[in-house]
N, C-alpha and C positions, 0 to 999 in steps of 0.2 A: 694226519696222514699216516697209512699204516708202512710197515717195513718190514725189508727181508734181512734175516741172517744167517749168515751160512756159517762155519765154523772149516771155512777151506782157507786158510792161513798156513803160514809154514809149519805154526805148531804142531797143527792136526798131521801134516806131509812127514814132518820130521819123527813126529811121536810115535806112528806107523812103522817107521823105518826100526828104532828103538826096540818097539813092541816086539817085533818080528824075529829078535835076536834073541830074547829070552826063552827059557826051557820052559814052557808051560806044564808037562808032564811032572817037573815038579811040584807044581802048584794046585793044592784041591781045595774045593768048595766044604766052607765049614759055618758053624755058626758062631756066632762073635757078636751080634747085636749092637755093637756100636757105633757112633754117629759119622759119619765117611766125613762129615765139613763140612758141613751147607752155612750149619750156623755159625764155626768158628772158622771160617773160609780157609780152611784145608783145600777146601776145593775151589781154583781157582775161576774168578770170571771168566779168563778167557779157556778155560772145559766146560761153559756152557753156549748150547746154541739152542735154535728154536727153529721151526718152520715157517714162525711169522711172529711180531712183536708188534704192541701198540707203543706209541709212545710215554714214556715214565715208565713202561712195565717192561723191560728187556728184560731177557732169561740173568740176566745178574744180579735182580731184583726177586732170583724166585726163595729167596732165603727166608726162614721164617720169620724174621725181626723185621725186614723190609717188605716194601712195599706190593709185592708178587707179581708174577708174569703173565701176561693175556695175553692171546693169542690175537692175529687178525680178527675181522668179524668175517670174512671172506672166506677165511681161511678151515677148509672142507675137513682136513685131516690133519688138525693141528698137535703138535708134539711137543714137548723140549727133552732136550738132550744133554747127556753129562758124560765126558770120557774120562774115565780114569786116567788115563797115558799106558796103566799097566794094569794085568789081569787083577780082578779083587772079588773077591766072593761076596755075594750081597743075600743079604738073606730077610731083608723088611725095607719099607717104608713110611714116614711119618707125615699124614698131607693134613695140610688147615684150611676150612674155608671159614670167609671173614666178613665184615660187615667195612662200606665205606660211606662216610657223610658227602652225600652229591648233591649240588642244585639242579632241579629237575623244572623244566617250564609247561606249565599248567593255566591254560587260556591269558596268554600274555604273562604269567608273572611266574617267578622264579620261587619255591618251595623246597625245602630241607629236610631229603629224606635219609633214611639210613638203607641201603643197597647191598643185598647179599653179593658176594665175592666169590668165586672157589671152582668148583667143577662137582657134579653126582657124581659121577662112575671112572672109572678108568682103568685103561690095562696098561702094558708094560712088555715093551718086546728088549731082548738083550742081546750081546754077543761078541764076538771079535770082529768081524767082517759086515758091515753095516749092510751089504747086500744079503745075508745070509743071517739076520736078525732071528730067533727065535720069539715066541710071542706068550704070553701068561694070558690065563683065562682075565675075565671083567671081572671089577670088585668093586664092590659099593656102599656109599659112605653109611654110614647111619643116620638114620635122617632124625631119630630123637637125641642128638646128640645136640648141644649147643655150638651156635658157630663163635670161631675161636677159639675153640676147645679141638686139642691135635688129636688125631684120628690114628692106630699105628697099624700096619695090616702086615704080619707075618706070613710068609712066603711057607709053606709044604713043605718044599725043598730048596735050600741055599745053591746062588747059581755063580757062575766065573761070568765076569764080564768084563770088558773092554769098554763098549758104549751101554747104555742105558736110555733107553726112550720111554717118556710117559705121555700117554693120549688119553689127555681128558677131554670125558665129554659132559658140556654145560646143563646149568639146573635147565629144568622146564622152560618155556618162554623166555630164555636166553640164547642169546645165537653167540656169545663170546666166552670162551675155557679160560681157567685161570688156576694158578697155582703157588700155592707156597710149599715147600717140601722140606724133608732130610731124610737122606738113606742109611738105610742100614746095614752093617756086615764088619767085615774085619779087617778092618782100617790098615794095619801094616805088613797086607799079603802083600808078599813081590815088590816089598819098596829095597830090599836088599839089592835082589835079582835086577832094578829099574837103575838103579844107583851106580851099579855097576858099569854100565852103559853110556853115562852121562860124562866120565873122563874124554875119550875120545873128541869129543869137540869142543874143539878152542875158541870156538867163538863163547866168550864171556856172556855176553846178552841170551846166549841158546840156555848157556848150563843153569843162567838164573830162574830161567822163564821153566824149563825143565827140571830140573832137577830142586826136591823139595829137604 
């Protein structure tokens, strides 16, 4: 059974509120190339969401050591999604596509194949304001590349972002997206400016969930 998830929790309500207080004219887009936390979970599960999620493969799983995220099979315009809490310059991304061992039924009996994973192409819309997302051209993997071998695709221009959405779209004769990732840029833009922010509320359980 497929499922939705949204990322409309207090975090996202409250991290909004946060976000909104800081001087972003301070803050500019540079390059830094560093890993934002996928894989050393800087970046927490619950700053990921997704448009739609199969089961085992929730946007928490899109890390590269785990298992990765697929999308619905339904699902027309599938994304996952990762908030910073606070503006970060990102300037790359690193995707994996992978192989998995399925049993597959082939005139009554059940066969063990190995199953490519991953997604062909994808673009990338970012921004502060999720209504007002900006969007990046499509980019596409290399297909003489071997699968499970990380793919890294360097941005033109290093961008400020708030959310991050990536919309893959699936190999050939696949109707299900999938992903493994890590981003790229400069990990401690605006944790100062964020930190600041995080005194004002007493509630213990906010400042832990919030504040890193």
């Amino acid at each position: 059974m497929e499922k939705k998830y949204k990322n409309d929790s207090y975090f996202g309500q409250i991290s909004k509120e946060i976000a909104s207080a800081i001087k972003y004219t301070d803050i500019e887009s540079k390059t830094c190339r560093q890993e934002l936390g996928m894989q050393d979970f800087g970046i927490w599960d619950i700053q990921l969401s997704s448009s739609s999620w199969q089961p085992f493969y929730e946007p928490k799983y899109a890390r590269p050591q785990l298992s990765g995220w697929c999308a619905g099979s339904t699902d027309a315009e599938p994304f996952i999604q990762v908030d910073f809490v606070h503006m970060t310059s990102v300037d790359g991304i690193i995707l994996i596509n992978w192989y998995k061992l399925v049993d597959l039924l082939y005139n009554n009996t059940y066969k063990r194949e190995m199953v490519a994973m991953g997604s062909f192409s994808f673009h990338i819309s970012y921004g502060f304001d999720l209504q007002k997302l900006q969007r990046t051209r499509m980019y596409t993997y290399d297909s003489s590349r071997k699968l499970g071998e990380p793919q890294t695709f360097i941005f033109n221009d290093p961008f400020l972002a708030k959310y991050l959405r990536i919309y893959p779209r699936p190999f050939l004769g696949s109707n299900v997206s999938c992903l493994k990732f890590e981003i790229l840029g400069c990990r401690n833009l605006g944790n100062y400016l964020f930190f600041q922010y995080c005194f004002p509320f007493q509630n213990l359980l906010l400042v832990l969930q919030l504040c890193k």
